[in-house]
N, C-alpha and C positions, 0 to 999 in steps of 0.2 A: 941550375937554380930554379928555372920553372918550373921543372916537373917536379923539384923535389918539394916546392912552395904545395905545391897543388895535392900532391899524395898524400902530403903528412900535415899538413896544416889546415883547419876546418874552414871553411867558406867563409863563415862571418868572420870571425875572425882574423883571418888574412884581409878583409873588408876593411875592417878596424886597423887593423894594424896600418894599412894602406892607408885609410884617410888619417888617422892620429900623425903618422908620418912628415904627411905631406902638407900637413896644417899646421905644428909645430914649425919644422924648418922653412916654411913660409912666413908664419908670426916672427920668428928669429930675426931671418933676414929682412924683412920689416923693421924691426925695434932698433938691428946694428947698423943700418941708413940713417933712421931719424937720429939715434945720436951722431953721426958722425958728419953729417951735412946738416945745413942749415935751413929750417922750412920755408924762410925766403929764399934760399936758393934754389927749392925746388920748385918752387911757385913760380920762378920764372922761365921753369922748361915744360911748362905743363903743354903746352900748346904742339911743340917739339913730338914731345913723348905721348902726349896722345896721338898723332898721327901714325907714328911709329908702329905702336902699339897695336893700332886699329888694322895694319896691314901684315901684323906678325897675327894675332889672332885670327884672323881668316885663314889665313894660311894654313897655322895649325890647328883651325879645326877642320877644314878640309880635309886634312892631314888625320885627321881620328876617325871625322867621320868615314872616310872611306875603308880605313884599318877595320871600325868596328860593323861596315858594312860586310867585308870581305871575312870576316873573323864568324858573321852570323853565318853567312852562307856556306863556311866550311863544315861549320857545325848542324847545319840544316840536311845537307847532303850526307853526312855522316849517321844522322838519324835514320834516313831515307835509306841509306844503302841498308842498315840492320833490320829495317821492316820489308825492303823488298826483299831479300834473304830469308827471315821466316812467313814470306806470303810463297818465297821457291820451295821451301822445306814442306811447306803444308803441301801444293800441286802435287809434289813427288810424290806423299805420303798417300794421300787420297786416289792418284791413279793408278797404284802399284796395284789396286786389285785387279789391274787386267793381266797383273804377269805371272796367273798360277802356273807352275805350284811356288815358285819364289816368292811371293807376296810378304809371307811371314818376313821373309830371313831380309829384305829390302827393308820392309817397314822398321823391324828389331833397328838395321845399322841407320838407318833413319831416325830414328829417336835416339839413339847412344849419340849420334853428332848435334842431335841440337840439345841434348842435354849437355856434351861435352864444350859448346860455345856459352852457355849460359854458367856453368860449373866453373871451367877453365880458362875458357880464352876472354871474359870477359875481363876477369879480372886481371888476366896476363897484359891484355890489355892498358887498363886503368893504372897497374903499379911497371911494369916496363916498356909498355907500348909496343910491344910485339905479339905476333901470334902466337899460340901454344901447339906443343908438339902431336898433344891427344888428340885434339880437337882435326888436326893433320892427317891424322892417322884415320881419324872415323871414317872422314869425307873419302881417303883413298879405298877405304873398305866398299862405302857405300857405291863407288869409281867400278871397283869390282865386281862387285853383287850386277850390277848389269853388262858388264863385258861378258860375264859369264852365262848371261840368258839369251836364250836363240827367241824371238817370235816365230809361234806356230801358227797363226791365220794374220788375216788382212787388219782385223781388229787390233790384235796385239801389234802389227808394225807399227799403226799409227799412232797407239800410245808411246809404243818404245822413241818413235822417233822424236814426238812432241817430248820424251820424257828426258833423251839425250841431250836436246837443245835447251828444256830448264836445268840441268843439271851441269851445262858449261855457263850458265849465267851464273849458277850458283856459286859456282866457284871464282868467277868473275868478281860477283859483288864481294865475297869472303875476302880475296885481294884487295879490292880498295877499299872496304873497311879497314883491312888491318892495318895498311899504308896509311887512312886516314888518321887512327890511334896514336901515330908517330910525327906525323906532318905539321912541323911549327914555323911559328913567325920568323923570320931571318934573324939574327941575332944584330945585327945594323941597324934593321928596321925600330928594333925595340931599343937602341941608343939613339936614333935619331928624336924618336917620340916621347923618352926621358928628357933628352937636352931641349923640344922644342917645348916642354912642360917649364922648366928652368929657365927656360929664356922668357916664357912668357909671360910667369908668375914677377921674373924680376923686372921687370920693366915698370909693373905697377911702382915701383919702388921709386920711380924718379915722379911720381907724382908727390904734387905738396898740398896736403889735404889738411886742410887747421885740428881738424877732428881724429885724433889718430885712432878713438874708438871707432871709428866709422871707416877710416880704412883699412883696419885690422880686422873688422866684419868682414869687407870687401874680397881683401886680398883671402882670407879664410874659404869664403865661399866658391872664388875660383879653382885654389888651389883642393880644396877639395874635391870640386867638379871633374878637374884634370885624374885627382888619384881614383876615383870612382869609375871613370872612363877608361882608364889603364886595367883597374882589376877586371872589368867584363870582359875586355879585349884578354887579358890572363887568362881567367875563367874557361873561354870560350876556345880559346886556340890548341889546345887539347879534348877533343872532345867525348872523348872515353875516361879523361882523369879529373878527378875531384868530385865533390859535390852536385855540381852543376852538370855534369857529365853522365853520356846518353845512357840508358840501361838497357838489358836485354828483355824487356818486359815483353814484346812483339813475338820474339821468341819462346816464352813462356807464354804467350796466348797461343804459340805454335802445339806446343806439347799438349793444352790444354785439349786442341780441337782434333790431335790424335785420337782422343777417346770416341768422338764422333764416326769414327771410319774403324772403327775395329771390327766390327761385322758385317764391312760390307765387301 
């Protein structure tokens, strides 16, 4: 259901829908209280229930806060790994001129793979959450293209070797990017953080407020708070799918700065 919310359903939107949701069946439950109980009867658990209340709230914002701390930093690292991947793509590309006469044929499978992550695996990415086959395929090319070159002086070793050692990070970070595109919340996690939305929103309920505009404001603005906290934590917990989700732009500055080294 997440990923399918998030691929196919436009950010705001999903936003909307999310808070319209959560503020409806909170005004509901609201309205089917005060009929059904008596506002002197609630009037005299107020003291009760706000206690209550006050120690469920901490809780569950604890409980979010730290979901939507852990939910940034997923998405922060997931950034991070696609720029440090086209900052590896550029190194390669830039010092392959030490490897004539292969220079050309490195460089060529060097730009076909970060065209093929920005082309292919971006969006294999974003709509399945897995890597793509092409983009597999380039990186083992480009795996090749130096297995296949001997350094002939001292110069060329030291490029080769420093070029070896970027070209296993590269494929390092390419792995936990991809991992990352797939890596969600527990499925527990996100019932626990429904139910303690439900439990927190209804508790306001045993208050007896004379004013039922004013706690229909009240309960409104919470509970939309809580559905607004949920979609970011949504939003974010994928972080290659939906709107909100990382782009290969880094990568495309990658290609851009090929142009830069083509005659040297």
């Amino acid at each position: 259901m997440e990923k399918f919310l998030l691929v196919n359903v436009p950010t705001v939107l999903l936003a909307l829908l999310a808070f319209g949701v959560a503020v409806g069946l909170a005004i509901g439950g609201l309205l089917l209280v005060r009929r059904s109980v008596a506002l002197s009867t609630l009037e005299r658990h107020n003291d009760v229930a706000g206690f209550i209340i006050a120690v469920i709230g901490v809780l569950y914002a604890v409980l979010l806060a730290f979901v939507v701390v852990i939910s940034w930093q997923n998405f922060d690292n997931a950034s991070q790994l696609a720029t440090s991947e086209a900052e590896l793509v550029t190194g390669l590309y830039r010092d392959a001129s030490a490897f004539q006469p292969q220079t050309a044929v490195i460089r060529r499978d060097l730009k076909t793979y970060a065209h093929s992550v920005v082309d292919d695996e971006f969006p294999a990415m974003s709509r399945h959450q897995r890597e793509d086959r092409r983009a597999d395929s380039a990186l083992d090319t480009v795996w090749n293209d130096y297995r296949a070159f001997t350094p002939q002086n001292q110069t060329q070793e030291a490029f080769y070797a420093d070029s070896i050692k970027r070209l296993n990070d590269l494929q390092g970070h390419r792995e936990d990017r991809v991992e990352a595109a797939g890596s969600t919340l527990p499925g527990q996690l996100w019932w626990v953080l429904l139910a303690g939305g439900v439990i927190t929103i209804g508790f306001t309920y045993f208050f007896g407020v004379r004013s039922l505009g004013a706690q229909t404001l009240m309960v409104s603005a919470l509970a939309g708070m809580i559905s607004l906290t949920l979609f970011l934590i949504l939003s974010l917990d994928l972080p290659f799918s939906g709107d909100l989700a990382v782009r290969p732009s880094a990568m495309r500055h990658a290609i851009t700065e090929f142009q830069h080294y083509e005659n040297s």
